[in-house]
C-alpha positions as CSV (number, residue, x, y, z in Angstrom):
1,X,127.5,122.9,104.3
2,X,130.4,125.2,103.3
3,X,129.8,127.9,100.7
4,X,132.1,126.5,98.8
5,X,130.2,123.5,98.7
6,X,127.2,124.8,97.8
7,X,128.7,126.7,95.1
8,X,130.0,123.2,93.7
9,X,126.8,121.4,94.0
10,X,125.1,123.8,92.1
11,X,127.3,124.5,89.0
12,X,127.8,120.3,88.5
13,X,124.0,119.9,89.0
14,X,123.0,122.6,86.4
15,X,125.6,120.9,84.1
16,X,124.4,117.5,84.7
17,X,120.7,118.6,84.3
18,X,121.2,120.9,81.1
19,X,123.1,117.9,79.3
20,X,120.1,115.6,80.0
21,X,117.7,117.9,79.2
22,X,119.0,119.6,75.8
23,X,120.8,115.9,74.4
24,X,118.8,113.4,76.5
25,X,122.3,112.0,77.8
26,X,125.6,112.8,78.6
27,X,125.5,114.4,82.0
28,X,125.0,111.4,84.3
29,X,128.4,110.9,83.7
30,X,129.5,113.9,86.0
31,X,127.9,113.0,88.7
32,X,129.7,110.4,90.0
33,X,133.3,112.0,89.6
34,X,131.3,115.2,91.3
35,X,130.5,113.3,94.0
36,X,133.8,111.4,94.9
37,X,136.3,114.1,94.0
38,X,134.4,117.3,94.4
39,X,131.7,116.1,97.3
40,X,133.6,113.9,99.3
41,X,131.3,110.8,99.0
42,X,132.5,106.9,98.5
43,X,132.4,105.2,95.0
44,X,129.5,103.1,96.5
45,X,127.8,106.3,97.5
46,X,128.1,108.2,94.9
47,X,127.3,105.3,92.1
48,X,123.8,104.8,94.6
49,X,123.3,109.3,94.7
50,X,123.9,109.5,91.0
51,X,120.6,107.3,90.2
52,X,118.6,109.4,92.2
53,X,120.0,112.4,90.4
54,X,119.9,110.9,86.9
55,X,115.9,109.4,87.5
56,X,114.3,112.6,89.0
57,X,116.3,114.9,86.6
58,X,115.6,112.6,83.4
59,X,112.5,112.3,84.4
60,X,111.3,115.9,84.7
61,X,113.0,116.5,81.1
62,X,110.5,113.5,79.8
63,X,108.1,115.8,81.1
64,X,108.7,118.4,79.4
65,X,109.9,117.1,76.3
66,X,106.4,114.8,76.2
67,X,104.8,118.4,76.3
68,X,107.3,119.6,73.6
69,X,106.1,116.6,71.4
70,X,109.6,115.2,70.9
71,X,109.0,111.8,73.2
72,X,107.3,108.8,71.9
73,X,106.4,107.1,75.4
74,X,105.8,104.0,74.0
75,X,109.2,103.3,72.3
76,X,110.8,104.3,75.2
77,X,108.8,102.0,77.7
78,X,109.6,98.9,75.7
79,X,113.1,99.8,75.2
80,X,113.0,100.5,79.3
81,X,111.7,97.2,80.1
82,X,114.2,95.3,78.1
83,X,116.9,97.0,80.0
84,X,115.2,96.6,83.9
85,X,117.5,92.6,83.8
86,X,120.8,94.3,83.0
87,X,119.9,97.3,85.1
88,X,119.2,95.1,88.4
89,X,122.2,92.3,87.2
90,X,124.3,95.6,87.4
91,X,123.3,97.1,90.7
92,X,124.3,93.7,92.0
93,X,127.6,93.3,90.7
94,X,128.8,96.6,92.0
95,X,128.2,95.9,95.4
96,X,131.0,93.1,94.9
97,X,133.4,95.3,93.5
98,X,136.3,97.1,95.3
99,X,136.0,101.3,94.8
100,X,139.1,101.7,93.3
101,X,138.0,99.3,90.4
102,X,134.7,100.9,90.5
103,X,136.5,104.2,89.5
104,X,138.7,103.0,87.3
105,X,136.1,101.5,84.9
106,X,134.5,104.8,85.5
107,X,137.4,106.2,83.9
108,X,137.5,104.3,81.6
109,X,133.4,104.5,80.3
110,X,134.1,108.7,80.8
111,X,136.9,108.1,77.9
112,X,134.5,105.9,75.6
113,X,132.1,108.6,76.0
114,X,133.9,111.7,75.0
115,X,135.2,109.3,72.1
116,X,131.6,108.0,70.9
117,X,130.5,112.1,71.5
118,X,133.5,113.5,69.1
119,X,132.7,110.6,66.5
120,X,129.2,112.0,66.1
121,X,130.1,115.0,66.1
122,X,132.9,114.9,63.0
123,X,130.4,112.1,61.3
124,X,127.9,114.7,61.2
125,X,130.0,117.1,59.5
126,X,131.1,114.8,56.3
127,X,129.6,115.2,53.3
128,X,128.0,112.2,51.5
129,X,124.3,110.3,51.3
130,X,123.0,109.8,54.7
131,X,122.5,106.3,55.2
132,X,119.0,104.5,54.8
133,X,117.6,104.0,58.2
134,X,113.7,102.0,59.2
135,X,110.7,104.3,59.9
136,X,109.4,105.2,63.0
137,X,106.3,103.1,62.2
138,X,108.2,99.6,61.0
139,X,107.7,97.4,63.5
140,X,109.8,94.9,64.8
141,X,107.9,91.7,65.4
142,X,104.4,91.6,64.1
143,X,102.0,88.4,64.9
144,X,99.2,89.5,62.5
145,X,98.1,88.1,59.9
146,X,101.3,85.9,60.3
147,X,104.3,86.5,62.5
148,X,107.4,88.4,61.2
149,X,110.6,89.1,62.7
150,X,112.7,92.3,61.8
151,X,115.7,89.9,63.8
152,X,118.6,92.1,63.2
153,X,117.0,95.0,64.6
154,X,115.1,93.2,67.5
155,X,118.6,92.0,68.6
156,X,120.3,95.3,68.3
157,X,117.6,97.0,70.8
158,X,118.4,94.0,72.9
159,X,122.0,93.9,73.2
160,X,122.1,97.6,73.4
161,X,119.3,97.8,76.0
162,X,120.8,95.1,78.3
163,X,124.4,97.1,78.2
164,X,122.8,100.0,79.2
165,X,121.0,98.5,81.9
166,X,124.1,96.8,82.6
167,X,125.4,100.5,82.9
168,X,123.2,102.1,84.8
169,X,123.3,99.2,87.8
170,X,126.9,99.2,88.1
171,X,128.5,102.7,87.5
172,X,125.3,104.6,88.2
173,X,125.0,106.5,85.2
174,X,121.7,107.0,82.3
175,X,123.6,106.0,79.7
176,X,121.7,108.1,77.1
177,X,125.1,108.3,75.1
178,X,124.0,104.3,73.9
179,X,120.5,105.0,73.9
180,X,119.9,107.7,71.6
181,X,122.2,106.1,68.9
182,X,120.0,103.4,69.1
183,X,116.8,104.6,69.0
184,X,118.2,106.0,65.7
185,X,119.7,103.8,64.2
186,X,117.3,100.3,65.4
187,X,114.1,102.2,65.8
188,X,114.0,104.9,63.2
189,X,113.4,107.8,65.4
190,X,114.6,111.1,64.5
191,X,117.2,112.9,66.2
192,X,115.4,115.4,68.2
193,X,112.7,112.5,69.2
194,X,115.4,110.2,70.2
195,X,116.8,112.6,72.6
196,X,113.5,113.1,74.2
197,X,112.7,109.7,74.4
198,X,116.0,108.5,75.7
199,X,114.9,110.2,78.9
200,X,112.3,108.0,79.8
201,X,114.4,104.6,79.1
202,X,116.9,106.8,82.1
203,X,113.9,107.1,84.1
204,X,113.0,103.4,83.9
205,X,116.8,101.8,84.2
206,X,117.3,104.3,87.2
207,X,114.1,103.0,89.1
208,X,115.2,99.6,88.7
209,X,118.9,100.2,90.0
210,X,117.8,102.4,92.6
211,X,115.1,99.6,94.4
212,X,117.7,96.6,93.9
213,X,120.5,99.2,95.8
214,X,117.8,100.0,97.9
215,X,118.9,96.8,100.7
216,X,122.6,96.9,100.3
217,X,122.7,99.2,102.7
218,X,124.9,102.0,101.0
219,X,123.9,105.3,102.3
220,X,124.7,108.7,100.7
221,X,124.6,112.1,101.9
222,X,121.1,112.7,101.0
223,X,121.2,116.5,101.6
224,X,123.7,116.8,99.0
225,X,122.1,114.2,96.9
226,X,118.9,116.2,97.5
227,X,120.6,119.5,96.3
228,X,122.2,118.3,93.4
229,X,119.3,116.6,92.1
230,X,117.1,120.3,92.4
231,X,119.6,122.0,90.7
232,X,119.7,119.3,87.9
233,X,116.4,119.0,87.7
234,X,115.8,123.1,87.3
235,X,118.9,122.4,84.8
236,X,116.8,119.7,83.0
237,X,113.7,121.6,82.7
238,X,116.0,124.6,81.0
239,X,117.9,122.5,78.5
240,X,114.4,120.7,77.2
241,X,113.7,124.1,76.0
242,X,117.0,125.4,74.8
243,X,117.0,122.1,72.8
244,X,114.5,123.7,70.9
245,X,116.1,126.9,70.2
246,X,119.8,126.2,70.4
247,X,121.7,124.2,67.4
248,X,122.1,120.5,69.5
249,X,126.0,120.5,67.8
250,X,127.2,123.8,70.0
251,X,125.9,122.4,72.9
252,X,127.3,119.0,72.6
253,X,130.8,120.4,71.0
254,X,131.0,122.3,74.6
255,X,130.1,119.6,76.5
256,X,132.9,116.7,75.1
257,X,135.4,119.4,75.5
258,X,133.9,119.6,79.5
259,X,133.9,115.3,79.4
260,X,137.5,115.0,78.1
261,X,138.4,117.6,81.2
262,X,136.7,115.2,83.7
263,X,137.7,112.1,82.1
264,X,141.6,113.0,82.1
265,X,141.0,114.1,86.3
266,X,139.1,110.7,86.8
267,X,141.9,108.7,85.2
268,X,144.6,110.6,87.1
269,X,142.7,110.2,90.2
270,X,141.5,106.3,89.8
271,X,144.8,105.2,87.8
272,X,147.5,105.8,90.8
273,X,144.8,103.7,93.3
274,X,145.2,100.6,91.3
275,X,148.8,100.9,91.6
């Protein structure tokens, strides 16, 4: 492996790792484009290295968030679950899909990222009454003493879950940018537990992508696979504790302004192949 290679592989996998470690999402999103454009592998590679990356990274952050207090493991097992159908549905569909189209909707879900990143980040800025939002503790179906449905909710964590899933299967990515929102907004976590959490619905849609990719055959470079996961796990494990000792906006403000970079190379790269 070329220095220069090495060099690469370790500044995209501390990026990758810090991002899921200190937002609980974001970062799976450069792997892929780091692995086609700056490692040399195939769409179909890289989509199948990226889980690997994303799981192991994510979940050594769950780790060390769980120890930090900011996970709540069972929220984020059910809302896993939900999205293992979309996760495998996914994992199948991309092995029917040419590369250049694979790209190109990669493209396109780097642009939707950086969007939904700069939205939070000027909604969080305006002034006005926060809106009213369930506590942690309301469920969502109860069957004791008689059975209630909180049905707008439940189908919120459903639709969002499966599109996640949906996500992860196809493009290879955590899709953290989806869950977090929604652990917010359907499940009443706070922010800094939602982060933490989102990590172990990453861990669980990964898995699940990873063992139905598993017989397709697709084969990465697993020694750069290997490295870049290392380096984003070490990455993880350091942004779980600068989440708690960093302010969360800073660190995402610098990280859309890094996505809208790599989103406007993807496009310029993935656009021209369709052509």
């Amino acid at each position: 492996m070329s220095p220069a290679l090495l060099a690469t592989a370790v500044v995209a996998g501390l990026l990758i790792g810090l991002s899921l470690g200190a937002l609980g999402g974001g970062g799976s999103v450069l792997a892929v484009p780091v692995l086609v454009y700056l490692l040399d592998q195939t769409p179909a590679q890289a989509t199948t290295g990226s889980l690997v990356v994303v799981g192991l990274t994510s979940l050594i952050s769950a780790v060390t968030a769980h120890r930090q207090g900011t996970v709540m493991l069972g929220r984020g097992m059910a809302f896993g679950a939900t999205a293992i159908g979309g996760a495998a549905l996914g994992a199948r569909l991309a092995a029917h899909v040419p590369d250049a189209v694979l790209m190109a909707a990669f493209s396109v879900l780097l642009v939707v990222v950086a969007a939904v990143m700069v939205h939070r980040q000027l909604a969080a800025r305006r002034d006005g009454t926060p809106r009213p939002r369930p506590r942690v503790d309301d469920p969502i179906l109860t069957f004791s003493p008689t059975f209630a449905c909180a049905c707008p909710r439940a189908l919120r964590v459903l639709v969002t879950a499966t599109v996640v899933g949906l996500l992860t299967g196809f493009l290879g990515v955590g899709g953290g940018f989806l869950v977090v929102p929604a652990l917010v907004l359907a499940l009443g976590l706070p922010m800094d537990r939602a982060a933490g959490t989102s990590l172990v619905v990453i861990t669980i849609t990964s898995a699940a992508a990873l063992a139905v990719r598993a017989g397709s055959g697709i084969q990465p470079d697993w020694v750069l696979v290997a490295l870049l996961t290392a380096v984003a796990v070490a990455g993880g494990w350091l942004g779980a504790r600068l989440a708690c000792r960093v302010r969360v906006a800073r660190l995402q403000t610098g990280f859309t302004a890094l996505l809208l970079l790599v989103a406007g190379l993807t496009a310029a790269q993935a656009v021209p192949a369709l052509l």
